[in-house]
N, C-alpha and C positions, 0 to 999 in steps of 0.2 A: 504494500500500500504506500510506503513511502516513498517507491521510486516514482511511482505514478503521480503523487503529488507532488513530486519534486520536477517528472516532465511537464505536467498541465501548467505548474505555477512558469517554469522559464517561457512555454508556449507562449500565454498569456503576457508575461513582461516585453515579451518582442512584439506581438500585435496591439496590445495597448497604446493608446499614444499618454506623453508625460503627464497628463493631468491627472490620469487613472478614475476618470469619470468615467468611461466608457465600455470598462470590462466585461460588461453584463450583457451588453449589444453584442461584443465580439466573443461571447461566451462559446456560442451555437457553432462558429466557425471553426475555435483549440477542437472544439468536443467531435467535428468532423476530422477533422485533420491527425488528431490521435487515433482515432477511431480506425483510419484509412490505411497507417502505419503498418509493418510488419511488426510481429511478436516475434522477438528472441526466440523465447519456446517453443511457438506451435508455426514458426515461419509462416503465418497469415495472418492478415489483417481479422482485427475483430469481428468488422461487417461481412468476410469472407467465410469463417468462424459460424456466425448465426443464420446468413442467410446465403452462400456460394459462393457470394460473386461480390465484385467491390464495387460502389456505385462511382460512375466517373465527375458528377455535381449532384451537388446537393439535391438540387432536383429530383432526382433518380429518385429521394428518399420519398417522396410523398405518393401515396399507395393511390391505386386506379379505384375509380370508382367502378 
């Protein structure tokens, strides 16, 4: 758990800008971009992991009606 917080938290300091007002907005974006990453362990991405395949935008993620 702590490596995880220690990647999200550097994620988050480079996409922040210096105010640190705006972390909350760029939240959704760290939480893709980890998410997209390769695991050490299981050499696949989380989203690859849960659902096969890795999506190429964000978009990908919102489900068809």
């Amino acid at each position: 758990m702590k490596v995880t917080n220690h990647t999200l938290t550097t994620l988050l300091r480079g996409i922040v800008s210096k105010s640190l007002r705006d972390w909350d907005t760029k939240h959704s974006y760290t939480e893709f971009a980890y998410n997209w990453t390769l695991s050490y362990a299981t050499s696949h991405s989380a989203f690859e992991v849960c659902y096969g395949l890795n999506p190429l935008i964000p978009f990908d993620l919102i489900p068809i009606p």
